[in-house]
C-alpha positions in Angstrom: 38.8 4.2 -31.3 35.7 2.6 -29.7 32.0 3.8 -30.6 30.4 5.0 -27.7 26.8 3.9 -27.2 24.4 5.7 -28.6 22.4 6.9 -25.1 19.3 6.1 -24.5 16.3 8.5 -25.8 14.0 10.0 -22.9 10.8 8.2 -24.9 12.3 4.3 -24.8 13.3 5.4 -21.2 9.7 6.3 -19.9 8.6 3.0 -22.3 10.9 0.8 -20.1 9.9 1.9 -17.0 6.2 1.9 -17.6 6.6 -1.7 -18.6 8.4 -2.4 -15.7 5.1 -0.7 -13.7 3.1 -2.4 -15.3 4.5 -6.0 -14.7 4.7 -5.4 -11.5 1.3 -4.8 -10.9 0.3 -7.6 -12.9 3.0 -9.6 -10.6 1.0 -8.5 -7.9 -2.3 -9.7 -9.3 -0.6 -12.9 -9.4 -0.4 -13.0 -6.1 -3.5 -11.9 -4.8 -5.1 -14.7 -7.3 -3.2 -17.2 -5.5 -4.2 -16.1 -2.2 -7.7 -16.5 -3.3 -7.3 -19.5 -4.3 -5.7 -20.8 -1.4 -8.0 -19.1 1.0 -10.7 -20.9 -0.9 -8.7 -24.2 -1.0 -8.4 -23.8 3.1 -11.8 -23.5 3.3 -12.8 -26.4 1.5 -10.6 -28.7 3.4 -10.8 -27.0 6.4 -6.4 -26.6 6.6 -5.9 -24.3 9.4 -2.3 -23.9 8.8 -2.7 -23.0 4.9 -5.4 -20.4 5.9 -2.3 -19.4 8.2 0.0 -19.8 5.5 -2.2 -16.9 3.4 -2.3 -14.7 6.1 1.4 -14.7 6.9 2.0 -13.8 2.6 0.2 -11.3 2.8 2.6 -9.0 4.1 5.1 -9.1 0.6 1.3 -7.9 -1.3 1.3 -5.2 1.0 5.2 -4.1 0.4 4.7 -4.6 -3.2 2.3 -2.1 -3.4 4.3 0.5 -1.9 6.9 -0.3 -4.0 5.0 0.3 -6.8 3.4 3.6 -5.7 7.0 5.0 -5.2 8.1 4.0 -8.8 5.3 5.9 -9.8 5.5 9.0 -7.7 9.3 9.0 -8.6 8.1 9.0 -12.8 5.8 11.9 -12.2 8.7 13.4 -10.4 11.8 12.7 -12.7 10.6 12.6 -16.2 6.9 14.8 -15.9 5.1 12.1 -18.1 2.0 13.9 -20.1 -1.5 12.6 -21.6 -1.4 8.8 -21.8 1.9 8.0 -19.9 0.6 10.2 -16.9 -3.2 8.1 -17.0 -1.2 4.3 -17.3 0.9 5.8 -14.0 -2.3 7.2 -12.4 -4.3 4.0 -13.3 -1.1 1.7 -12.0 -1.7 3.7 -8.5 -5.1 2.9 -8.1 -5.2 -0.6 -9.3 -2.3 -2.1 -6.4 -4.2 0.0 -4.1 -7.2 -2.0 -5.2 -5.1 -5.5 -5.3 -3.8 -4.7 -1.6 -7.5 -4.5 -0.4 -8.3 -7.7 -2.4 -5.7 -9.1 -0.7 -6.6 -8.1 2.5 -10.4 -9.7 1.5 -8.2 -13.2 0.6 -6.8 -13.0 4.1 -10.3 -12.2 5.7 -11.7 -15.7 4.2 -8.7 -17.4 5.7 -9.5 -16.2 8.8 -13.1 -17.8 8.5 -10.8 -21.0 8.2 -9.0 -20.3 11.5 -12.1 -19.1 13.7 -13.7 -22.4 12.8 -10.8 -24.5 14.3 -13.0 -26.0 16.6 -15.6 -27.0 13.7 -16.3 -30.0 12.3 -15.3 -30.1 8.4 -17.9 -28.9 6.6 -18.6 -29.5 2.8 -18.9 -26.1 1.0 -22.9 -25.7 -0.6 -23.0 -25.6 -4.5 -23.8 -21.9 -4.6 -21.0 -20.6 -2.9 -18.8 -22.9 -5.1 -20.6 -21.6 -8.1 -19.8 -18.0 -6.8 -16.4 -18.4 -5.6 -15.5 -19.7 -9.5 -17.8 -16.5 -11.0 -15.6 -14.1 -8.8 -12.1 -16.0 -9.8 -13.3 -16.0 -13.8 -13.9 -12.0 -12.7 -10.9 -11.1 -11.3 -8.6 -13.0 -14.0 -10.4 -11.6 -16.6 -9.9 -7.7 -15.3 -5.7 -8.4 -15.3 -6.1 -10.2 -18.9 -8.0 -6.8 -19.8 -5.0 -4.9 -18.2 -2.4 -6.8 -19.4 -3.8 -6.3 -22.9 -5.2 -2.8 -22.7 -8.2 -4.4 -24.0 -11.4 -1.7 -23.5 -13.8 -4.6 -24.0 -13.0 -7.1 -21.7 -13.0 -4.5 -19.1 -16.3 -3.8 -19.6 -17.3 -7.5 -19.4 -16.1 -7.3 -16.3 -18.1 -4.5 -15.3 -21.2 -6.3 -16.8 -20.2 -9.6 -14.6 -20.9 -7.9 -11.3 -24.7 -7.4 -11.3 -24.6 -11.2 -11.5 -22.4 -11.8 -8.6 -24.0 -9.5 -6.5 -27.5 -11.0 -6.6 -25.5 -14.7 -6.3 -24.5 -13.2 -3.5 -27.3 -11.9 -1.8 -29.4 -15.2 -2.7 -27.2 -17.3 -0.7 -26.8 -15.2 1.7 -30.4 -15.7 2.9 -30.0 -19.7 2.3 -27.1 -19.6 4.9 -29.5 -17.7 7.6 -32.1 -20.7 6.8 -29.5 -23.5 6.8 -29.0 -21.9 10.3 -32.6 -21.2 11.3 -33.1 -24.7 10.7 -30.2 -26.4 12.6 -28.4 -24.5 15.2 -25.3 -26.2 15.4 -24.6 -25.1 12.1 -24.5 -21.4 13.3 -20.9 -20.9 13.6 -19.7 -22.6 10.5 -23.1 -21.0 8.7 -21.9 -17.4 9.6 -18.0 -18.2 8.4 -19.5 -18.9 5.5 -21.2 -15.7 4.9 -18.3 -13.9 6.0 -15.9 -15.5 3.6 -19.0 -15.0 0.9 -19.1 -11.6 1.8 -15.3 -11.4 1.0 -15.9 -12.6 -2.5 -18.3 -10.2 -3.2 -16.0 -7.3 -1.9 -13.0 -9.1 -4.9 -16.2 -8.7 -7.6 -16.2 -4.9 -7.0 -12.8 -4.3 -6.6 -12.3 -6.3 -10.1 -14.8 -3.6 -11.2 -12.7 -0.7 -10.0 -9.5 -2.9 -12.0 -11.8 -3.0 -15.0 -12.6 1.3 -14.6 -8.9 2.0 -14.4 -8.1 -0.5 -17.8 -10.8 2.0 -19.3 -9.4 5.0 -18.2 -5.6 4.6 -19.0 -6.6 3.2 -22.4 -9.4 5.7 -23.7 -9.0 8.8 -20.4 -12.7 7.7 -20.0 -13.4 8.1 -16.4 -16.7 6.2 -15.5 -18.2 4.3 -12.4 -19.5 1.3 -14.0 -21.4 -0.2 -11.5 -21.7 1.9 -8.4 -22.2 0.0 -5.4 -25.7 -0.2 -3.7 -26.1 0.3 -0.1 -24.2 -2.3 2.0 -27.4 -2.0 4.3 -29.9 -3.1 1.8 -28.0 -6.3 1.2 -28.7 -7.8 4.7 
């Protein structure tokens, strides 16, 4: 007579599935850094139909984040996870909501690309290279700190945003001079603050990644760097 398998305890079953959340949100970061990446890439060479290309992949972000609230809803509702299991689900919530919206800011530097159709190439100033690589280096580091459940790196990532936001800021006011000083440039001058903007928006969503790492690792809840006024920026 055959063994029957031994089932399966209610503790390896919630461990399973909360891997299985949690590689799918790191799945998702994945693809929101490759949107980046290929926003930015569009940019540079001025490739209307791969800024196209991100905006049309955008949609399977957006359905992988529902997918991943409902897994999460349905653990709260099937096995009544407590204490740390309930903060990693809580945490995995917020952070594809996050990853959506960094998405979406991906898609809105694409679109910089397409509105400029009609504009000649232009090459892409050192500072907004330098702060398109300090917001990539950001955002990668806030997944590496969820991936590993590492309390420290997410607060480097916290401390990276100060930095950004006054890189920001800085060439923000050398666009409006670039413009100021020849007109022509106005249209491809303001794409560029818009898709600058954009990065700044990824820096402070990394921030809110890095809060949630904190939170389902320690239950700490903490803003680390709450955003200034959008108004005193410009």
């Amino acid at each position: 007579m055959s063994e029957q398998p031994s089932p399966i305890s209610p503790r390896a079953t919630l461990d399973r599935d909360l891997a299985e959340v949690q590689t799918q949100v790191l799945e998702i970061g994945d693809l929101v850094l490759q949107a980046v990446d290929r926003a930015l890439e569009a940019l540079r060479q001025h490739d209307q139909k791969g800024a196209s290309a991100v905006i049309a992949a955008d949609a399977e972000i957006n359905e992988r984040r529902f997918k991943v609230e409902e897994r999460c809803l349905s653990l709260i509702a099937t096995q009544q996870p407590a204490a740390g299991d309930l903060r990693a689900i809580v945490a995995a919530i917020h952070m594809v909501s996050d990853l959506e919206r960094m998405g979406d800011h991906a898609v809105g530097i694409a679109k910089a690309v397409v509105r400029g159709e009609e504009d000649p190439p232009l090459e892409l100033p050192p500072d907004f290279e330098a702060l398109a690589k300090k917001v990539r280096d950001m955002f990668a580091l806030a997944m590496k700190a969820y991936r590993e459940k590492d309390v420290a790196k997410a607060r480097s990532v916290a401390a990276l945003d100060d930095p950004i936001d006054e890189d920001y800021k800085r060439l923000f006011q050398d666009l409006l001079g670039m413009m100021a000083e020849n007109p022509e440039m106005s249209g491809a001058g303001v794409r560029l603050q818009f898709a600058s903007h954009n990065l700044e928006r990824i820096a402070d969503r990394a921030t809110n990644l890095a809060e949630r790492v904190i939170f389902q690792t320690s239950g700490e809840m903490q803003e680390l760097n709450p955003e200034p006024d959008e108004a005193d920026i410009h």
